[in-house]
N, C-alpha and C positions, 0 to 999 in steps of 0.2 A: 504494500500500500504506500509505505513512504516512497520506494523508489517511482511510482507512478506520479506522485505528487513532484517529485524531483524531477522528472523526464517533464511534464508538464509546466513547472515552472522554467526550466531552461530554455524548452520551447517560445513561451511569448516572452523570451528576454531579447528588446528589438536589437542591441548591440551584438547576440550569438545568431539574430535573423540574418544581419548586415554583413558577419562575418562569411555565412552562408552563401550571401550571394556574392561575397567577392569571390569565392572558388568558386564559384560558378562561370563570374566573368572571365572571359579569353585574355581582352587586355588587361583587366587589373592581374590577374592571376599572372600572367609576363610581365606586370610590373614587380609584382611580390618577387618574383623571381632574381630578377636583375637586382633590387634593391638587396636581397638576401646572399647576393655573391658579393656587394660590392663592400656589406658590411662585414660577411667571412672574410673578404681579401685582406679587408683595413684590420680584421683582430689577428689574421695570422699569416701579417706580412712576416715578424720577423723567419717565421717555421718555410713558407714556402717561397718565397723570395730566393731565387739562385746565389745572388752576388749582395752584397750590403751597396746601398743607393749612392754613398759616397767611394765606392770603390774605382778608383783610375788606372788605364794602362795605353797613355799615349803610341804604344804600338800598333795596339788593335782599333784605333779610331775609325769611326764609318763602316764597321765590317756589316756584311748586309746579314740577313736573318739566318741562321745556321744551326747545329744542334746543340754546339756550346751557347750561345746567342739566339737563344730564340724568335726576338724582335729586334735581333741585331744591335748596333753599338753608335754614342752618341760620338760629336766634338771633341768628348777631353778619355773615348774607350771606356766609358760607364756603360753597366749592361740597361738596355732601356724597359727591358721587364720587370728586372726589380724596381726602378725607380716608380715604374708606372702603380708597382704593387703597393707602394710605400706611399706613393700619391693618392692614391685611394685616400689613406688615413688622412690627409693631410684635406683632402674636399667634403669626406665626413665631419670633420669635425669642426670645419668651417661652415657646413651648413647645418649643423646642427647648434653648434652655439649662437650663431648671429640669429636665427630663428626661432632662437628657445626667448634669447634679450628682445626680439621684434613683439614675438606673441607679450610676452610678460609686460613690456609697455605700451604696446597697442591695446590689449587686452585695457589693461588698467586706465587708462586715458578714455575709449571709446563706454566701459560701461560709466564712467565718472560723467560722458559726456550725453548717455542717453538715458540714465538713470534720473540726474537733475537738474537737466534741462536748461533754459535759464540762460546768464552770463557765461555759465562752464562749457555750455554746448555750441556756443557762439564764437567764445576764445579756441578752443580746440580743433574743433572740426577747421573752423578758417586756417590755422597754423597747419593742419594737414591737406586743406585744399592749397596752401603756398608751397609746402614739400612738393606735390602731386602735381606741379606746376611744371618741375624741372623733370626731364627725363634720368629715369633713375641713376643710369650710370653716368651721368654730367654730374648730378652730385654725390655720387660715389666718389668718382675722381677731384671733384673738388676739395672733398672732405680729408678724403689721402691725400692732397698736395697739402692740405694744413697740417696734420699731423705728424707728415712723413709716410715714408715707402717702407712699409713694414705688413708684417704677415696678420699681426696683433691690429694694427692701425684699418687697414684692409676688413676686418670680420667687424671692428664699429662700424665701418661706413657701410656696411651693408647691410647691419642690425637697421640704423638708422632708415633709408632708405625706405623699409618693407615694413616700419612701426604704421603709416598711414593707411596701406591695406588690412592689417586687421583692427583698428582702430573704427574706421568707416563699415567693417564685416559689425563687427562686437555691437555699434550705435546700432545698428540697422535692426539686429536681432532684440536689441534690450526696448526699443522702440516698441517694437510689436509685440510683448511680454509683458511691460512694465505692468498696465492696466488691467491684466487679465484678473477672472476673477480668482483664482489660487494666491495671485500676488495681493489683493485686497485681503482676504482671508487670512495673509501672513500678518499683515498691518496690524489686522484686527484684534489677533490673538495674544499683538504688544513685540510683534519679531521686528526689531531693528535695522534699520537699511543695510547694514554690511551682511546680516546675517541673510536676509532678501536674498541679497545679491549673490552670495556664495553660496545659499542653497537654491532656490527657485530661479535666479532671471539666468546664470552662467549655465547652468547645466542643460537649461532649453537652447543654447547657443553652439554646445560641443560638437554638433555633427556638422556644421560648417565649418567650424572652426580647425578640426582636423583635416576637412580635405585643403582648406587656405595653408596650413601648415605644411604637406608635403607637398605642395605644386611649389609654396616658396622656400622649400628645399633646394629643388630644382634649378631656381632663380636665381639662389643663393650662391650656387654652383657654378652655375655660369657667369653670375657677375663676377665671383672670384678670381675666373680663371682670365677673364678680361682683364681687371685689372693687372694680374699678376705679369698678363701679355703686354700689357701697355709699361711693365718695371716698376709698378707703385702696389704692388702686392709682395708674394713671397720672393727672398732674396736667395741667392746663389749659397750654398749650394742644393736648398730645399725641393725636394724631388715633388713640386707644385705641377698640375698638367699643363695649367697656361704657363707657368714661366715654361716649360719644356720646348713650347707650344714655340713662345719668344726665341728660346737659342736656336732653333731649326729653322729660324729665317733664311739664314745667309745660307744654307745645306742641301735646301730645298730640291734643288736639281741635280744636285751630286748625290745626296741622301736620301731622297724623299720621305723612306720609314721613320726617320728621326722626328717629323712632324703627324706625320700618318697616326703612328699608334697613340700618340698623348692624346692627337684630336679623336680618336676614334672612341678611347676612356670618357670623356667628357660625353661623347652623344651619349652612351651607355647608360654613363650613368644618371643626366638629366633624363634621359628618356626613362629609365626607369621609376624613377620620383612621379614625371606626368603621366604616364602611364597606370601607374599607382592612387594617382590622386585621381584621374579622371574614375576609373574602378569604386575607388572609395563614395565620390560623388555619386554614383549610380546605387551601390549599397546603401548610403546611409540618406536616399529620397526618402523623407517623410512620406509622399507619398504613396511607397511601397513597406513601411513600415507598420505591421496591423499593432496597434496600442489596447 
């Protein structure tokens, strides 16, 4: 009897529905996928990585793909597999930190601004319609030309950037909740705005809110790797796919692999994040969600 009650309750739990149908989905399911290699790679770069990222051997520069070199060898005879492996980590964790700082002050800013309303919702919102003004990576790069060219300097300006989209997500959801009748009933019974906020208006916002969060993973990743291309991201000798992206300028025709494989990581692995987000979006339609 209890495990019936148990098998029942899991069932209309909409977030094990949601899960459901992302294996279900083709593309989310190929997103799950990619996303799940590229975080295997980043935990066990040091184990499966051939060569360590900084290792050099000016003799073997340029050698093309082979069985010692799999993806063949850079400018200075680094193997460019390993670096690529160890670059993983290095776009994981760049797009997981500047998107954990984006949500956490987007988040807090947009319910601050749709919760009450008023002068806080008039200052705010304007401050992210003037962000939202500039294309993003104009003031990316802005940002890192104030701070400096740094790997650290690089993950603010990209936290920044992407606080305006969940800020204007968070308003839009607290907007259409605030009023509702549960959120009156919370009033009523003496629940305080914070407490409101953190149990009733946030929690009716989490299925948007996740799929905003892996699509600007994605973003995260590619602005990275831009800046790092442009030399106001990661510095030498940081096995980054944009900066990799950078030194295979000048090689380009002599080497081509040397640019190939970094840029190839990067579709990969944005594609995986959108690929995943779109999936998620389709999973977690309210719409399809029986309550």
């Amino acid at each position: 009897m209890k495990d019936n009650r148990k098998n029942k309750k899991d069932i209309s739990n909409p977030w094990l529905e949601a899960w459901d149908r992302l294996k279900k989905n083709k593309l989310g399911r190929m997103g799950l996928i990619l996303v799940g290699i590229l975080i295997t790679t980043a935990i066990l770069a040091p184990i499966i990585a051939p060569y360590s990222f900084k290792e050099q051997n000016i003799l073997k520069r340029y050698q093309p793909p082979s069985r010692q070199h799999l993806l063949g060898t850079d400018e200075l005879g680094r193997d460019i597999l390993s670096r690529i492996i160890y670059g993983a980590r290095i776009s994981l964790q760049i797009g997981l930190i500047s998107i954990s700082i984006s949500l956490l002050v987007g988040v807090t800013l947009g319910l601050i601004a749709g919760y009450y309303g008023g002068i806080w919702d008039m200052v705010i919102m304007r401050f992210m319609d003037i962000m939202l003004a500039f294309p993003a990576i104009l003031l990316a790069i802005a940002i890192v030309a104030i701070l400096g060219p740094q790997l650290q300097n690089a993950m603010i300006a990209i936290s920044i950037v992407n606080v305006p989209r969940f800020a204007r997500l968070i308003r839009s959801s607290t907007l259409s909740v605030k009023n509702s009748d549960y959120i009156n009933a919370a009033r009523g019974i003496g629940s305080n705005d914070l407490r409101i906020i953190l149990y009733h208006v946030l929690p009716n916002s989490m299925a948007p809110l996740v799929v905003q969060t892996t699509l600007s993973i994605a973003t995260a990743i590619l602005e990275a790797a831009a800046l790092s291309f442009l030399g106001l991201g990661a510095q030498p000798p940081t096995p980054e796919w944009g900066a990799m992206l950078s030194d295979a300028r000048s090689s380009l025709q002599m080497a081509p692999w040397v640019a190939a494989f970094p840029g190839l990581a990067i579709m990969f692995g944005v594609l995986g994040f959108n690929l995943l987000g779109d999936g998620l979006r389709d999973a977690l339609d309210p719409k399809m969600i029986n309550i």
